[in-house]
C-alpha angles and dihedrals in degrees: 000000000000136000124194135189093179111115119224131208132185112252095221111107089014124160091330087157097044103082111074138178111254132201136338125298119257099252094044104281120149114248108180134251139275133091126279092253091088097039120127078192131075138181128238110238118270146126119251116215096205111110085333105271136094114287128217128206128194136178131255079233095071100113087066094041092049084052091048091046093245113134130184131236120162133162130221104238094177132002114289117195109230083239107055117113132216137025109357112266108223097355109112122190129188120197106210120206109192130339118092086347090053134223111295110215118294132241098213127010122179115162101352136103133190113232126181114258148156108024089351094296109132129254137215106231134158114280108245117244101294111212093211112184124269141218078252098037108123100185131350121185133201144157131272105233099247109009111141086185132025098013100163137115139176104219085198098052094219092120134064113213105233096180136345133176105176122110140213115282113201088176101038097067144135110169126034092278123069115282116235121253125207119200128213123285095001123144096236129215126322120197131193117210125231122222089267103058131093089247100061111120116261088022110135123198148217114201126334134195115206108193127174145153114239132196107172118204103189109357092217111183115264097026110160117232091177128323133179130192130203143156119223115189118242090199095308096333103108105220119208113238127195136174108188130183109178147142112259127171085353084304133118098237117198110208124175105170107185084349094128124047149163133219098282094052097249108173131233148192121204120180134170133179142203119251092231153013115292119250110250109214094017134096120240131171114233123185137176130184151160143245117212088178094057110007090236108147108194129178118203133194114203089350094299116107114243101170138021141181137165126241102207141093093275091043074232141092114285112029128107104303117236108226120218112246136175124238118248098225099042113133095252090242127119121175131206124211097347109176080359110130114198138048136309123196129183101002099187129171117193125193084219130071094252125216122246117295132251103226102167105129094240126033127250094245116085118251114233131181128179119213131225113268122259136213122239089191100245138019116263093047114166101239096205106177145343115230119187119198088210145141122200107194110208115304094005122104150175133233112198118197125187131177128179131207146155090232135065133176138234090273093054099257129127135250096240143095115248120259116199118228145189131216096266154078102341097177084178114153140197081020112186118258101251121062129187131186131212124200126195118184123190121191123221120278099265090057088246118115127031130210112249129206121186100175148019117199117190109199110204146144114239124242109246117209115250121271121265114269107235141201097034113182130196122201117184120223133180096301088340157089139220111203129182138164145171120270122269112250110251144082098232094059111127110176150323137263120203117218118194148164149127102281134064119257083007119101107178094126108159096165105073110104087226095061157281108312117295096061113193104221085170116216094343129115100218146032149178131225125205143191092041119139125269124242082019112122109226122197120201138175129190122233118182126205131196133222101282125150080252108013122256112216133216129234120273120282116231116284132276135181141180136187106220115221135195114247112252103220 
């Protein structure tokens, strides 16, 4: 019923190396190296005074964000002084997920799969239904991704492959994996059964469920959609076996000839047929299977009967039921599509009589995948507004979750509880440094269509560090010091810490009564520190920090130092 051309890939190890760091910061800060074409984040438009060209402004988290694949790319929209504090007045940044940047890997996929989409960027869209194998699974093929010849493989590994001459279809699909094409005139696939499969010879069965996707191309009379001979002995009287399945007059035709059998060898013929003429270029479902319980063979085309017979001694419901069975002289060889010209998708044999399968295209469940988290450089970002590059075909929908934090664990997620959003007007602000998304997609209620979302784009200012705080004097006492300073500019700065040691540039000071070194001294401008040693020159330097989740600091102010003395009475 479909056919797709589009090409899928998993979303786990993607463009780790396309995000990069861009520019220099505003007020002077290294940003990294690399070109715009790799950046998640992207600049408003804007032009930036300063020296009158475009800015760019970067993290000092740009090491992590390089190794999450997360670049930075930002624009001056009004003059900023080096010194300012807080969020950045005029300076918009959009970090951009998907889209032309690309999906970096996923933390967690289930159900979802990335294609490739509008100008070739990948897109986030529902996984289609998936046949896994079975504890009752007998063979199971599938195609090889990329295999011009010999594409085929049994997931179940009970069969050996003796000779194969299909290839991998990308357009003729019908699953996640590569359909198989059979060209005219091939020989197909033959497979040899382990001891293990339904087809050894001597093996007897109980039910049995046969399932495939079909797209026929020509529909010439006696393609072979799979057959198998054999020759069971009746005493010493060989006895010829067959299990068909072909296409006659445009029709799938079902054929076991002396397929099931009691204990006296009676023989038997059992043969269904389909309603109508098969659909050329276009994918149906066909399934036959058997009943042990009540002998009923039935053949379906999309999951509705269109043909049923009995295999028992009345050919009804209700008499001794013939069990399938294997001869034991058969040749061990059973071949798939040969002379057959067209695709096969999902060829599956089961040793149960199966219920009815779910065809819809997408599963019921939603599909949900959680993204890697990404760096917005430094905690109390303004997070401005949530843009989504999506379609929601009728009936189908999409759930975004984002959640922020100063914290992350080993597997890349973040300490925080999930907040769902919509694309719209965020106005959060002091946001934590770290931020996650989390998609859920849910197809229509026909299982037919599925959302697609091909970008995020998280507006925000970015958090600046707070200014430096200057003129900081230092006046020694009798084992102590007297510091003071001028305020740091800014209107976010919520306090001071106080570094100091015996060394220059070195600020591992344990003696002072108030504390290891930093010493918080809170909003104040000045502060004194006790219990130091006397005749012991002590060097120190003021940092501020704001109100950040996790507070931001400032650079060092310049250097002071002072020598303490004892007071001569």
């Amino acid at each position: 019923m479909y056919v797709d051309g589009a090409s899928e890939k998993t979303g786990k190890g993607l463009n780790r190396d396309r995000g990069r760091n861009i520019g220099r910061n505003a007020a002077g800060g290294r940003a990294g190296s690399g070109s715009d074409g790799g950046s998640n984040r992207r600049g408003r438009a804007g032009r930036c005074p300063v020296s009158g060209s475009f800015g760019a402004f970067s993290s000092a988290g740009g090491r992590l964000s390089r190794l999450l694949g997360v670049g930075v790319v930002a624009v001056c929209l009004a003059v900023v002084a080096a010194d300012g504090a807080g969020a950045l007045p005029g300076f918009t940044e959009t970090l951009e997920v998907g889209g032309d940047t690309g999906w970096p890997a996923f933390v967690e996929q289930q159900g979802v799969r990335l294609r490739s989409g509008r100008r070739g960027n990948d897109e986030v869209v529902l996984a289609r239904r998936h046949l896994e194998p079975t504890a009752h699974s007998d063979l199971l093929l599938r195609a090889l991704p990329g295999e011009d010849q010999g594409a085929a493989v049994d997931e179940t590994r009970r069969y050996r492959i003796v000779s194969d001459d299909t290839e991998a279809s990308e357009q003729f699909r019908v699953g996640d994996g590569p359909g198989l094409l059979f060209r005219e005139g091939g020989e197909g696939i033959v497979l040899e059964p382990g001891r293990d499969a339904l087809f050894y010879p001597g093996r007897a069965w109980e039910g049995f469920t046969l399932s495939f996707w079909l797209f026929p191309v020509s529909l010439d009379e006696g393609e072979e959609i799979v057959s198998y001979h054999g020759v069971r002995l009746e005493g010493n009287e060989p006895v010829s076996q067959q299990f068909r399945v072909s296409v006659t007059g445009g029709r799938l035709q079902v054929r076991f000839e002396n397929f099931f059998t009691l204990p006296d060898f009676e023989r038997t013929s059992v043969v269904l047929r389909g309603r109508q003429r098969l659909l050329r270029r276009q994918w149906e479902h066909h399934t036959i299977r058997f009943s042990p319980q009540t002998g009923m063979i039935e053949y379906l085309v999309n999951g509705e009967p269109v043909d049923i017979d009995y295999a028992t001694e009345t050919g009804t419901e209700g008499g001794t039921v013939f069990v399938p069975a294997v001869g034991t002289e058969s040749a061990r060889r059973l071949t798939v599509g040969a002379g057959f010209r067209g695709a096969l998708d999902q060829f599956h044999l089961s040793s149960r009589f199966d219920p009815v399968p779910q065809l819809d295209e997408y599963p019921d469940e939603p599909g949900t995948v959680v993204t890697e988290m990404f760096d917005l450089g430094r905690a109390g970002a303004e997070l401005k507004r949530l843009e989504v590059d999506k379609e929601t075909p009728n009936g189908t929908d999409v759930d975004i979750w984002m959640r922020t934090a100063d914290l992350y664990d080993d597997t890349g997620n973040l300490d925080a509880e999930w907040e769902r959003v919509e694309a719209a007007e965020l106005d959060k602000a002091n946001a934590e440094r770290y931020v996650q998304f989390r998609l859920r997609l849910y197809p229509d209620g026909a299982g037919e269509r599925t959302p697609i979302v091909r970008s995020i784009g998280l507006e925000h200012v970015p958090r600046r560090p707070p200014g430096v705080p200057e003129k900081l004097r230092a006046t020694p006492g009798d084992g102590r010091v007297e510091l003071d300073w001028d305020p740091a500019p800014g209107a976010q700065v919520a306090g001071y810490r106080v570094y100091y040691g015996t060394r220059p540039g070195r600020y591992l000071g344990e003696t002072a009564a108030e504390g290891p070194s930093p010493v918080d001294v809170g909003d104040e401008t000045s502060a004194e520190l006790t219990g130091l040693e006397n005749s012991t020159r002590y060097y120190f330097v003021v940092r501020a920090y704001d109100d950040a989740s996790k507070p931001n600091l400032s650079a060092s102010s310049d250097e002071a130092s002072a020598r303490p003395r004892e007071i001569d009475e």
